[in-house]
N, C-alpha and C positions, 0 to 999 in steps of 0.2 A: 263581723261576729268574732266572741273569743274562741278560740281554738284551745282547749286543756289536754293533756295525754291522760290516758288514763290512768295512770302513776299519781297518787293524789301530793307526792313532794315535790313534783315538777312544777315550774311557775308557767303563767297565763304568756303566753309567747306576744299576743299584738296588744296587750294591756299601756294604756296612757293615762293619766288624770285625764279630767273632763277642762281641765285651765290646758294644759297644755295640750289638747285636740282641741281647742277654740286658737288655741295662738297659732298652730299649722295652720286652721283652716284660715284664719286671717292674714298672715303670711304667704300662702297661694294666690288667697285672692288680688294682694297688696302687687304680690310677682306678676299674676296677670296684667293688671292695669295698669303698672311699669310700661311691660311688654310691648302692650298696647300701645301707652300713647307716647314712647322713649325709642321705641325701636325706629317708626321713619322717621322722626325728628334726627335721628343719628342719621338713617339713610342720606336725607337731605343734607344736614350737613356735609356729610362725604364727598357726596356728588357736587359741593359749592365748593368744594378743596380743603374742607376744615376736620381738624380732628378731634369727636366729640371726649376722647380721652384722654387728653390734654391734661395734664398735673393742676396746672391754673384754673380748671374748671372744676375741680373739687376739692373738699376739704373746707377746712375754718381759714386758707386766704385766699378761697374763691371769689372774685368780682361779685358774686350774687351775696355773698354773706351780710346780713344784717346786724350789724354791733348791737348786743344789748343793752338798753336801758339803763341808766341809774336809779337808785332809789327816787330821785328828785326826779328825773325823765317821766319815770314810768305815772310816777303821779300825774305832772303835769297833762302828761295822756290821757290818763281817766277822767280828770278835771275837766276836760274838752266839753262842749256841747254836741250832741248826736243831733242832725240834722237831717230824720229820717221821718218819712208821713208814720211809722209803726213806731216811733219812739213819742212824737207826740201826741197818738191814740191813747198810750199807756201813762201818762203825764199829767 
């Protein structure tokens, strides 16, 4: 709830947009399921001798990093045939 003083030139103390209280609460939510499913993956690795903080494990020359596309790549991508029973329902 907003809280005002009673001084009508004092401003709204917990006032947000309604975009930015969606982005918090998406943000929380985002942190939780991190939490969740980042926190034993780290435990594990620990306990195997590894350090899930390792420089090499993040960033753009992480081992996981996916190069993007070319204009030509990305095409030929879409060009593909989808070979899915719900792609050729709709076909």
């Amino acid at each position: 709830m907003l809280e005002r003083s009673d001084h009508p030139s004092e401003p709204i103390t917990d006032y947000a947009p309604p975009t930015q209280r969606l982005q918090s609460e998406n943000t929380r939510k985002t942190r939780v399921v991190q939490d969740v499913l980042f926190g034993p993956l780290a435990t594990l690795a620990r306990r195997a001798g590894r350090d899930p903080l390792r420089a090499d494990l993040h960033g753009p020359a992480a081992a996981c990093v996916i190069p993007e596309p070319g204009s030509a790549q990305l095409a030929a991508l879409l060009e593909r045939p989808v070979r899915t029973r719900a792609a050729r329902r709709r076909g």
